[in-house]
Phi, psi and omega in degrees: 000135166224161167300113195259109176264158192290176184248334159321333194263322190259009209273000176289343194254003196295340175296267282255126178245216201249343183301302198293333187286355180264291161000296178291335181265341143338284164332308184292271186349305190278298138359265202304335171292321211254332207273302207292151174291155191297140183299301176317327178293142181271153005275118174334272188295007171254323167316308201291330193271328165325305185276311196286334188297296187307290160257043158310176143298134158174174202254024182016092198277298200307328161272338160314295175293311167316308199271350184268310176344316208271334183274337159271007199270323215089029184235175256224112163312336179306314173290338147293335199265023163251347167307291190287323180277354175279324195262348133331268174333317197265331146337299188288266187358293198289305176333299168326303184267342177281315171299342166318161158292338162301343182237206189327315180067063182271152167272322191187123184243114206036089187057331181283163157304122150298183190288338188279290191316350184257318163261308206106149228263002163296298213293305221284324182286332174306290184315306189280324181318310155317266162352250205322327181294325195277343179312292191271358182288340182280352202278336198296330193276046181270312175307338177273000162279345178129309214279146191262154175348288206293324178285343162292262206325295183324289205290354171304287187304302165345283188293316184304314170310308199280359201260325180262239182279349195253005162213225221319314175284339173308297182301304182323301177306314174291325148326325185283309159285003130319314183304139169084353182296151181278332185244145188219158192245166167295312168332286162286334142301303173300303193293342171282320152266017172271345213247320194261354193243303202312310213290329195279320189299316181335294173300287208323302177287348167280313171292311168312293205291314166325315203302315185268003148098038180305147164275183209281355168256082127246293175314316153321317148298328150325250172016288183288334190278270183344262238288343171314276192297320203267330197284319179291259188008278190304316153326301201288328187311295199312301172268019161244330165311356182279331199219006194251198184214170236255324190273002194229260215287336206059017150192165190303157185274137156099357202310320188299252200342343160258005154277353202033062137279176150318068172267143187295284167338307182300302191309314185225025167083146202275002191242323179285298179320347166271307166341298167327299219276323170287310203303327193291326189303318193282309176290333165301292176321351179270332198276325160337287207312315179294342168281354180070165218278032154258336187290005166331302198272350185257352196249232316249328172312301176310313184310317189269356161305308200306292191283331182321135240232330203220000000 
């Protein structure tokens, strides 16, 4: 599925091309390589399980919308990036612990062995566990960024809120007690990815705009534009695990469906599911427009969410 976007909405965005968002991910990467701990330092293999966890392929939307937020916000993308690496971390987590056997019980993750089949399902469970922890020891070093002492605490809780039992762990349960049902509704589905995919994309763009020193309507919008955009997300996720294969998604095809989880397609059919999934794409992208012409890099970001195949 792609987004058929209007040209009303992008045509403020035709300068702007896609090099600085490869630039900026570049900056993360190497940022985020130096955060995580050395495979060597002991314990060794809980590092190592770390790093493979961490750094995998992918396509790191989320310190992406962290660091273009804080810049369409006016602030210097750079002042984000413990911010993107906190929301990395808390990702790499959920990732970690939804593949276990006790949760999905996956094999493979983005073309690899997830990490419990690659260390053993202790280490796998330890490795997210770290991880989340390591989330927030990056979020404190925002103050060495500049960002003041009250807007760190704001984005502490901010990231501590979308990570817990009432959105990302929330949701993971409500999936899990989803599963297997014969029947599944649109309703309850949209509450299950707006609380496990929506609430992290949310923070993201939120944890930027604290960075860049937005105001509280600003933020807000940030906010609602995240729940937006992770709700698109999860849908175009949804309908491309129907058709895609193990070597173009990086895990097997069709896996929600033979679990009969809650997927937005099963629940309301693969064709309203792309109409949904364009419509949210479109109104995150109207919420761009409204940020003015620094948010360039954060609307060309969404486009390619948008268009993705894999």
């Amino acid at each position: 599925m792609t987004a058929t976007i209007a040209p009303p909405v992008t045509a403020w965005l035709a300068g702007v091309g896609r090099r600085s968002l490869a630039s900026r991910l570049r900056a993360f990467e190497r940022y985020f390589t130096r955060v995580l701990p050395a495979a060597g330092d002991p314990p060794a293999r809980l590092h190592a399980a770390m790093r493979y966890a961490a750094l995998g392929p992918g396509k790191r939307l989320r310190p992406l919308l962290a660091l273009t937020a804080c810049e369409a916000v006016g602030g210097r993308w750079e002042r984000a990036l413990p911010a993107a690496a906190a929301v990395e971390c808390v990702h790499a987590f959920s990732l970690v612990h939804d593949d276990l056997p006790a949760m999905d019980d996956d094999d493979y993750r983005r073309g690899r062995l997830t990490t419990h089949k690659k260390f053993g399902e202790a280490l796998g469970v330890l490795a997210g566990d770290a991880l989340l922890a390591l989330a927030f020891e990056e979020l404190t070093r925002l103050a060495e960024c500049g960002v003041p002492p009250p807007r760190v605490a704001r984005a502490v809780r901010v990231l501590a809120e979308a990570a817990g039992s009432r959105v990302l762990v929330g949701g993971q349960v409500l999936d899990l007690e989803g599963e297997g049902r014969a029947r599944v509704n649109g309703t309850g589905v949209r509450e299950i990815h707006l609380r496990k995919t929506g609430g992290l994309i949310s923070a993201s763009l939120v944890l930027g705009g604290l960075a860049g020193g937005a105001s509280a309507a600003r933020l807000r919008a940030l906010a609602g534009m995240g729940l937006e955009l992770g709700l698109a997300f999860q849908i175009h996720d949804d309908l491309l695990n129907r058709a895609s294969s193990l070597a173009r998604l990086g895990k097997r095809a069709g896996t929600d469906e033979a679990r009969e989880k809650a997927t937005y397609p099963r629940a309301v059919g693969a064709e309203r599911a792309r109409a949904e999934a364009a419509r949210l794409f479109l109104s995150a992208l109207h919420g761009v427009e409204l940020l003015g012409p620094r948010a360039g890099n954060l609307g060309h970001l969404i486009i390619a969410v948008a268009e993705r195949d894999r």
